[in-house]
N, C-alpha and C positions, 0 to 999 in steps of 0.2 A: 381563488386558487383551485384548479382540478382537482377533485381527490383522487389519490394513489391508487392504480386500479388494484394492487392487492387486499388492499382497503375496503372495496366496493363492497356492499352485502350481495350476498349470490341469490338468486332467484330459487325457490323448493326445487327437487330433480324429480321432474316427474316425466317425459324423458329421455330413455337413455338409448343411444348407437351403443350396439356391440359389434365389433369391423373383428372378422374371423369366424367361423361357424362348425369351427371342429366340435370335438366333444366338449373342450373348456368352455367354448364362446356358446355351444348351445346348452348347459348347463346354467350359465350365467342369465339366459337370456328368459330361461323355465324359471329362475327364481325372482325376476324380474318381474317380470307377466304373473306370475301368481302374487307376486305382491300388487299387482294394483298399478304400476309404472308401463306406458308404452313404449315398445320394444321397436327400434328397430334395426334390424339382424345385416349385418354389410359382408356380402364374403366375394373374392372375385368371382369363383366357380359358380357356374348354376348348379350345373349337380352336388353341388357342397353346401348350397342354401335350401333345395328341395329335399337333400337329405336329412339337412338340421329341422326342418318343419316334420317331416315324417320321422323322427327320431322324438322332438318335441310330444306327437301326437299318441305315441306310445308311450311316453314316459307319463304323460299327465293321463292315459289310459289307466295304467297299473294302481296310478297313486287314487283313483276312482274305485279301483278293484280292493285297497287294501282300506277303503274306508278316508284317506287322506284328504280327498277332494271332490268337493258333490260335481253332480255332471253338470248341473251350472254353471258352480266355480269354473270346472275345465272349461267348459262353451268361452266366458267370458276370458280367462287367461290367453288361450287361444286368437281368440278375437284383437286382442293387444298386440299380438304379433305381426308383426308385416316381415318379409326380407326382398331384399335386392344387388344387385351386382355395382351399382352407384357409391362410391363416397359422398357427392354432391347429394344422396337423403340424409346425411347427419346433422343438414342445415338448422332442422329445429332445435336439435338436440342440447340438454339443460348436460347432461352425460354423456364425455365417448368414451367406451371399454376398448383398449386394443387387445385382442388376445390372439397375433399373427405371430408366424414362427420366431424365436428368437435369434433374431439376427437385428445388430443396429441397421443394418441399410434399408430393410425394409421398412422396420419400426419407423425410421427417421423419417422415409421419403410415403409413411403414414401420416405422420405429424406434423411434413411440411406442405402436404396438400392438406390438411384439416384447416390450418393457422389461416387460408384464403375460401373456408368452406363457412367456417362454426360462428357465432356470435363471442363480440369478446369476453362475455360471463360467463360461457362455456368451460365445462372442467374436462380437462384430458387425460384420462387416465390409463398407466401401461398396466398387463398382468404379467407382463415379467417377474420371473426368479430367480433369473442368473444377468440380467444386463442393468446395467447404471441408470437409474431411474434418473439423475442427477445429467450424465452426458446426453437422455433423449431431451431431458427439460431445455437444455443449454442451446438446444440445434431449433426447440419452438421461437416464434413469435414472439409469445408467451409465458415464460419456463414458473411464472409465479402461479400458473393455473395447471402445471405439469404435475403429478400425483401417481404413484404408487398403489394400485388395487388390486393383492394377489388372491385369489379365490384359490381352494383347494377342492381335486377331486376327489369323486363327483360335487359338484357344487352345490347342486340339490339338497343331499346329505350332510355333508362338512357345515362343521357351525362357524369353523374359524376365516376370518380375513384379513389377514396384514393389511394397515394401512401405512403407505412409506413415503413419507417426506425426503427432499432433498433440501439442500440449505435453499433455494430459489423460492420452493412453495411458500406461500401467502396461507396465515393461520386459517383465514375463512374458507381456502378449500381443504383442508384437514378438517374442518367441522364439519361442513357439510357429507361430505361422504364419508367419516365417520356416523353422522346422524342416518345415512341412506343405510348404512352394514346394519345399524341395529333396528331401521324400519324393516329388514330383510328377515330377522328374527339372528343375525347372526351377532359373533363375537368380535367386532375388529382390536385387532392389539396393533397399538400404533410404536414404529420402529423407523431407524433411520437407512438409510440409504448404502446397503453395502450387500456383495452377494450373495442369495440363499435368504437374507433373514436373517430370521430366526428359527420358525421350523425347517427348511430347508437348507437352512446353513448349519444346523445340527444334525438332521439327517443325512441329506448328502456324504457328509466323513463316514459316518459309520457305512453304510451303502459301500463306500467307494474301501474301506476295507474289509469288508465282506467277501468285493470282488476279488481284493489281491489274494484274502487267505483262501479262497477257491483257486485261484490261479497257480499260487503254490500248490496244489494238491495237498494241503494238509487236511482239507476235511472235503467228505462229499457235497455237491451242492444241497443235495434231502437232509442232511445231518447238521449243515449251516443253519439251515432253513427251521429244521425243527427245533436245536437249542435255543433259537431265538422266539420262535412263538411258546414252546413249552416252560423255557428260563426265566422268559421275561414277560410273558403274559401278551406280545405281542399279536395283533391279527393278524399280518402276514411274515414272513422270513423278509430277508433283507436282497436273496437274490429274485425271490417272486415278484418283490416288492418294484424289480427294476426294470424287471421285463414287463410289468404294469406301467411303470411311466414309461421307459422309451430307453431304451442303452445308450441313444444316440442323444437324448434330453437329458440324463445325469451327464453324460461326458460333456455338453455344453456347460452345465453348472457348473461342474467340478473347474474347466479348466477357467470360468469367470472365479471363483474363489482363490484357483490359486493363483490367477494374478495378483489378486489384492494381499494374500496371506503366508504366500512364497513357502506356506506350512506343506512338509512333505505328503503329511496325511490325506490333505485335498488334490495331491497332484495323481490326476485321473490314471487308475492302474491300469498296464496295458490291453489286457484282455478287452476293455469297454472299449479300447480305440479297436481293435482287430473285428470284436462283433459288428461294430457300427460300419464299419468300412467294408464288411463283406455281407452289409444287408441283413442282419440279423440284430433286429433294433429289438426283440420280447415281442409278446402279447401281438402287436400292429401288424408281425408280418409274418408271425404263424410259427419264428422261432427264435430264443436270446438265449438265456443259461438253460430252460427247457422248453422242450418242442411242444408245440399246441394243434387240437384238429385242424383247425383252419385260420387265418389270418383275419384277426379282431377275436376269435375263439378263447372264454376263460379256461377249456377243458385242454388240463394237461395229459398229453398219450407218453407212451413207452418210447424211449428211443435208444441208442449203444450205450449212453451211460446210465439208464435206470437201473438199481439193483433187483438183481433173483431173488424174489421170497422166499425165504423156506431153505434157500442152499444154504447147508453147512460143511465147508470146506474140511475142519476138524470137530472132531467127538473131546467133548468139553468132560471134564471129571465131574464124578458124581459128588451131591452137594447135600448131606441130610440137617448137619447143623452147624452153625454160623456163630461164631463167638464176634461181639460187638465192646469195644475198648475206650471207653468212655464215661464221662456221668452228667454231661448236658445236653442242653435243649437237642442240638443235634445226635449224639449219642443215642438218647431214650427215644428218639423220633424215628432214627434206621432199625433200631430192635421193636418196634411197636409194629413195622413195616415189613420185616422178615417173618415176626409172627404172626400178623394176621395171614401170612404167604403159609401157615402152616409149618413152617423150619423152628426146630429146639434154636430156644439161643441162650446164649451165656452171655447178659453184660456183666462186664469186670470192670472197676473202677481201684484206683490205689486204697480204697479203704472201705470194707462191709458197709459202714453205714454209707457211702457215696451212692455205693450201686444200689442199696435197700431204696434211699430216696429217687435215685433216676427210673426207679420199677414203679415206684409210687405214681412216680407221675406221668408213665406210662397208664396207669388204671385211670389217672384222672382223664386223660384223654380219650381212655374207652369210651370211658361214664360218659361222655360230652356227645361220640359218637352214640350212644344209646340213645341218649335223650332224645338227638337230632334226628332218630331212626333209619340212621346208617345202617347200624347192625343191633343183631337182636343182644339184651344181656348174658344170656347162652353163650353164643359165638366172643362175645368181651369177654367172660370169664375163661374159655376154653383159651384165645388166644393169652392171654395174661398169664395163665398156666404153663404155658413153654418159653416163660423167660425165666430164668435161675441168675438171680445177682451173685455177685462174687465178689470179693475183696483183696482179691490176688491172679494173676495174668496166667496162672498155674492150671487154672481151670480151663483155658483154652488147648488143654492137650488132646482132646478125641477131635474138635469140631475141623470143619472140611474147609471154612470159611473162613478169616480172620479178617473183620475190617477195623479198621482204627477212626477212632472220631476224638484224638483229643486237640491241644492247645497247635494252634496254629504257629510251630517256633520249629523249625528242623530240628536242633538240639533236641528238645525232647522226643520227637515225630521216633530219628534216629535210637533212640536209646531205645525206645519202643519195640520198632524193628528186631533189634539186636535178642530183647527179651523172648519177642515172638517166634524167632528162628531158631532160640533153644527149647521153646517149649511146646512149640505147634508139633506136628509129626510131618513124618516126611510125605509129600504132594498137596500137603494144606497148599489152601491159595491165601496169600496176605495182600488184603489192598486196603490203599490209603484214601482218605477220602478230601485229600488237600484242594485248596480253590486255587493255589499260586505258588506254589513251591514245589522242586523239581523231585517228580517221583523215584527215578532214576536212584536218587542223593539217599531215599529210603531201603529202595531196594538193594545199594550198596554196606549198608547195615548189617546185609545178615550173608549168608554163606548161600542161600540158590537165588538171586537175584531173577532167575527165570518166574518165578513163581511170583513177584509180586508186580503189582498193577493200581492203577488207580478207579477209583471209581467214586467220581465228584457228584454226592448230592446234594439237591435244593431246599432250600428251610421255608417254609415246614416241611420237612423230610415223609412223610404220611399224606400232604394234598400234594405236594410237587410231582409233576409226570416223569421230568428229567433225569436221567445219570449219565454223566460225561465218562466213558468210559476210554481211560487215557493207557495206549500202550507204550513201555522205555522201547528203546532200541535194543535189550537185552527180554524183555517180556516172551515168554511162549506161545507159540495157537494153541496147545490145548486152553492155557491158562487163559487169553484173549475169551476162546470159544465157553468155557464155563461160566466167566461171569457175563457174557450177553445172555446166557439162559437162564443164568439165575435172574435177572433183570427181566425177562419176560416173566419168568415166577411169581415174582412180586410186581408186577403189571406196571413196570416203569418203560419209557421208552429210552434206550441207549444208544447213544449216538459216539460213534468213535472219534479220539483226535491224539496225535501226537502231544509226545510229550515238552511242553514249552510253556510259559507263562503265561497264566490268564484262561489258556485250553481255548473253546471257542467264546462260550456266552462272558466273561470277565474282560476279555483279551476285544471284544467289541464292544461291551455296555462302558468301559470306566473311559475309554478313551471319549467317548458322548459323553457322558458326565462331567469329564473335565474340561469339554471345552462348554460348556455350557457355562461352569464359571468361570470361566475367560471372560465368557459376553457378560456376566456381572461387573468381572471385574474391572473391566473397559469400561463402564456405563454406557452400555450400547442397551440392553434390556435391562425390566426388573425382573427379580426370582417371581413374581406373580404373573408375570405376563411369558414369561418362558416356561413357566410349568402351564398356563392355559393352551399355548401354543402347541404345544406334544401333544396333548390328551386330545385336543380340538384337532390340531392337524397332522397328527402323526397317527392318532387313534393310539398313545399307549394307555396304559392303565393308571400309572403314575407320571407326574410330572420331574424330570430331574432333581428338582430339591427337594421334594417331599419323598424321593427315593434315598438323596442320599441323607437323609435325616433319620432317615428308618434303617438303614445299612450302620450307619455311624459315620463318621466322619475320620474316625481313628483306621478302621477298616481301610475305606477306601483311599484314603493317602497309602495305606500298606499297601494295597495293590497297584496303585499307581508307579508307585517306586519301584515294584519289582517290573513290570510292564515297562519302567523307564529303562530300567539296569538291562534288561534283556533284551530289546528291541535296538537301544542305544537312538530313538529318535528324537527329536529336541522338542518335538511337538507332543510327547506324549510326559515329559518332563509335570510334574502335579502342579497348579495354579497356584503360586503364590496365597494366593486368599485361601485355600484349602487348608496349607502350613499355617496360616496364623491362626484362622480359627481351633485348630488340634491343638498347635500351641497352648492356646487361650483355654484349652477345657472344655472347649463348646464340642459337644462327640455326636448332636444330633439329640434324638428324641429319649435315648437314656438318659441324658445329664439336666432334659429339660430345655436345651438350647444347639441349637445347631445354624443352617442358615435362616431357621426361623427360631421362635420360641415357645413351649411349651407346658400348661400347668404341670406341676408337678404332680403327683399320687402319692 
């Protein structure tokens, strides 16, 4: 009896067609060649193959220049490389990489001329990220030799690579080009067959609301952009991020997801279809959410929507001391951070000994900066001298400033307010420092609702760059214009936004988060492989669950909900599995257990 060709043992891949020779296909082909595998590069264009060789030749220049690769090595890598205009050179080939536009007619009528080119141990594999790895398989010869191999750019760089099965592929070519990812030195996380992925089916949503809350004009594009590198530690914003891959390559994503996911979140916001259709794909053609010198140019220029430096529209009230209302972490972190700015402050807590201890541990924090040689013990002790604890709200009668840092509950937030409007003086500015609850609601609290404002900071309030500086619809410009100064003061960046749930950085991080445990909760991924995928192919810093482990789990259902209540979309509704763990007690890395587990202290 024949054996099963899925069955066969596959020959080593030593090797490989790459058929496309843009930047993905000539990135692929540089990781290749430096591994040791001969290349050969298929693109129709001549000038798109003489490019990818003279692209090649500089790239493995540079990597000589920073020490990465002796001029040997390059001689030799080089040397592995051949390209041509032929399908018919893939004939030796143990590997083909397709990495041609996404489009199935193309991809297809790639894979139907392979199927009468390649040997039948031949593995075929797409880099698609938005098309059915599954429908190209079905249309090969083939479909048990059909594979999923998504590289991430630059690919040189990027450790990560999906490897994606459709129900058709034969286990032996998942091993094998899993075993070729980690001869590459990379990470493959093997996933199944549906749009985006994993990293790309998590990033794309948030991307794709990114664009709509620009579209609404609720925040600038520079102010999207920085809350998200500043909030969340990210390396690019989410609209730079787009104009990097292509406005007209997320809109193909997005609209492959939302066939499958009919989720409103993934149905591509209009703007991405209006940029793409009038030729304004980012980065490629020199302009998308912002305008670049030249077409393929990183350097972003001025254009009618960049802001004027330095204009100030209104003259902001003068600000000498800042009463701070609180007695935690957060609390002791804004008045540690006003004072090193130089500003008297007054934390007030409901009871002497609260605020005695939230000063303490303002000093302990100094002491940590001393040590670290941040600043001198001088400059700690003088700072730590213009904080005066208090035990009563009473003490905020002179300062210019009143922010509140207590229990995240309106009810109290509100009672708060009420106390501050009888006891601040008149032109104080009062602002809240809420992450999800409607400032508006606070400022209705007291008798000049002009005067007060939000201003949302990061924990740890002393390394965070950020403050979300949120205006009501009854807020003043002076009051707007004083606390942007005072935030330069204390050398935060502030970024403006309307008053609504979430603000920017919440209102985009939790809706990612949530569906992140979707894809748990589907057993589509594991929490280990979707947290390697972020860091690896998203470049974040944390992995989704080890974010929200460290956030809590009690936290982030409360935002989810209110993000649910106020948005009213079904897809932002909090995952089932989020509610039972909260249920269950499991809060995350407080309780010692969240979606992972941990020792106790």
């Amino acid at each position: 009896m024949a054996t099963p060709l899925s069955d066969t043992p596959l020959s080593p891949i030593r090797t490989v067609a790459v058929i496309g020779l843009g930047t993905m296909g000539t990135g692929i082909a540089e990781v290749l060649a430096k591994a040791g595998r001969e290349v050969v590069g298929i693109d129709i264009s001549e000038a798109a193959a003489a490019q990818s060789v003279a692209a090649l030749e500089a790239s493995t220049a540079r990597a000589v220049e920073r020490g990465k690769l002796t001029e040997q090595e390059r001689t030799d890598a080089l040397a592995r490389v051949r390209t041509c205009t032929d399908l018919a050179a893939a004939a030796d080939a143990d590997l083909v990489i397709e990495v041609a536009p996404e489009s199935y007619e193309i991809k297809q009528q790639i894979f139907r001329a392979l199927d009468g080119i390649v040997r039948p141990g031949t593995i075929l594999a797409t880099g698609t990220n938005a098309l059915s790895v599954t429908r190209l398989a079905a249309d090969s010869a083939r479909p048990e030799r059909v594979i999923g191999l998504h590289f991430f750019n630059p690919a040189p760089a990027m450790r990560l690579v999906e490897v994606v099965s459709s129900v058709l592929t034969a286990p032996t070519a998942v091993t094998a080009v899993t075993n070729l990812a980690l001869d590459l030195g990379k990470e493959p996380v093997a996933v199944g067959d549906r749009p985006g992925f994993v990293a790309d089916g998590l990033l794309f949503g948030y991307l794709n609301q990114a664009a709509a809350m620009y579209e609404a004009k609720y925040a600038s594009r520079e102010d999207i952009d920085a809350a998200m590198r500043l909030g969340c530690g990210l390396p690019m914003g989410p609209l730079a991020l787009l104009d990097l891959i292509g406005i007209d390559t997320a809109r193909t994503v997005l609209d492959a997801m939302y066939a499958e996911s009919h989720d409103r979140l993934h149905a591509p916001a209009p703007i991405l279809k209006q940029l793409s259709e009038a030729g304004l794909t980012g980065r490629k053609s020199g302009r998308g959410f912002y305008t670049y010198e030249a077409p393929g140019s990183a350097a972003v220029v001025r254009d009618a929507l960049t802001p004027l430096e330095g204009s100030v529209p209104v003259a902001g009230r003068e600000v000498r001391s800042v009463g701070v209302a609180g007695s935690g972490t957060m609390a002791s972190g804004i008045a540690e951070v006003f004072a090193k700015a130089g500003y008297e402050v007054v934390l007030a807590a409901r009871s002497e000994e609260k605020a005695e201890t939230a000063k303490a541990r303002i000093g302990k924090s100094l002491a940590r900066s001393v040590d670290k040689g941040r600043m001198t013990a001088e400059a700690a002790a003088l700072t730590l001298d213009r904080i005066t604890p208090a035990g009563s709200y009473d003490a905020f009668a002179e300062v210019d400033l009143a922010v509140e840092a207590v229990a995240e509950d309106l009810e109290v937030k509100q009672q708060l307010f009420a106390t501050l409007d009888k006891v601040c003086k008149p032109g104080a500015v009062l602002a809240t420092t809420t992450s999800s609850l409607p400032v508006v609601a606070c400022a209705r609290a007291t008798s000049r609702p002009q005067d007060v404002i939000g201003m949302h900071f990061f924990n740890p309030a002393p390394a965070m760059k950020l403050v979300e500086v949120v205006r009501t619809v009854l807020t003043a410009d002076e009051v707007h214009a004083t606390v942007r100064e005072v935030c330069g003061r204390i050398k935060k960046h502030a970024v403006d936004c309307g008053d609504r749930a979430g603000f920017i950085v919440n209102a985009l991080l939790f809706p990612y988060l949530n569906n992140a445990i979707k894809m748990v909760q589907e057993h589509y991924a594991s929490l280990d492989d979707i947290d390697a995928a972020m860091k690896l192919g998203g470049g974040y810093p944390m992995g989704p669950f080890e974010l929200l482990d460290v956030v809590g789990l009690d936290v982030s259902l409360a935002i989810e909900k209110v993000l649910h209540r106020e948005f009213r979309d079904p897809g932002l509704a909090p995952a089932p599995l989020l509610e039972h763990l909260v249920a269950a007690g499991c809060l995350g890395r407080k309780t010692g257990r969240g979606f992972r587990e941990y020792a106790r202290r």
